[in-house]
N, C-alpha and C positions, 0 to 999 in steps of 0.2 A: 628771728627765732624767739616764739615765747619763753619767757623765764622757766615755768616748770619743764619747757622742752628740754630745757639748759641742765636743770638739775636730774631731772633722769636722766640724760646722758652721762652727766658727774657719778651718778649711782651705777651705770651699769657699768663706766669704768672701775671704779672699785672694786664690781663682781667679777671682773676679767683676773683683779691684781687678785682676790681671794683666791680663784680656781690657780692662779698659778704658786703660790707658795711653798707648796711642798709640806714635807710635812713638818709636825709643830709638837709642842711638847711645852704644857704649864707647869713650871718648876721653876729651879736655877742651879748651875753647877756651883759646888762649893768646894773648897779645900778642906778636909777633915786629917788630924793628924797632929803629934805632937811637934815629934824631930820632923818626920817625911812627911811633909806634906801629898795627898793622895785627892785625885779628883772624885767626887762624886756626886750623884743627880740625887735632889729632894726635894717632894712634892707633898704638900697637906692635902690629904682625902678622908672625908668623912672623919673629920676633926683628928685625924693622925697620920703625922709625918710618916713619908715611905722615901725609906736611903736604896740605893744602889750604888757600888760602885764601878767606876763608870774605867778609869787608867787613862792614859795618854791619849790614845788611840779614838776614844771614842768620847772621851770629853770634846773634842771641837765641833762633832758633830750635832752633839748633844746641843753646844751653846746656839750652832746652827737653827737647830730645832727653837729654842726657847725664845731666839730673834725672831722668827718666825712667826710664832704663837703672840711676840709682842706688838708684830709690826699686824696680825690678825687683830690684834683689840685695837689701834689704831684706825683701822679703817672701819673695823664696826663704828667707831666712835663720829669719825666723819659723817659716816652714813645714817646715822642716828638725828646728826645736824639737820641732813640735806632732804632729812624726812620729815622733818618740825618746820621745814620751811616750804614743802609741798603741802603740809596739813596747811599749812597758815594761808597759802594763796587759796586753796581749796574752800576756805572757810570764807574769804574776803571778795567769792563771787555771786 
């Protein structure tokens, strides 16, 4: 099998692991609070922070989400690679 056959195989597995993810959310859960500590989600948009309080319950899900979203730039990141090196064979025929 040719190399670039190799590498778009590499890419479209990645695009399986994208569609299966679930969903995602760029933030991070934080503790806010003096004495009680209180979970909450916040996100910088449009150059300002947006809090929500998130409680027990739905901070796991959340952090859920924000793994998600992390392990999303991770694979774009791969796929970025595996695309600099399809241009590069592309170039050196």
């Amino acid at each position: 099998m040719s190399e670039a056959k190799e590498i778009k195989g590499k890419i479209s597995n990645l695009q399986k692991e994208i569609r299966n993810l679930g969903p995602l959310m760029r933030g991070s859960v934080t503790l806010m609070g003096k004495k009680n500590k209180q979970p909450y989600f916040s996100v910088g948009i449009q150059k300002k922070t947006k809090v929500i309080y998130l409680g027990d319950k739905r901070a796991e899900k959340a952090n859920e989400f924000v793994a998600n979203y992390k392990k999303l730039l991770e694979i774009v990141d791969e796929m970025t690679l595996l695309n600099m090196e399809l241009f590069k064979l592309e170039s050196s025929k």
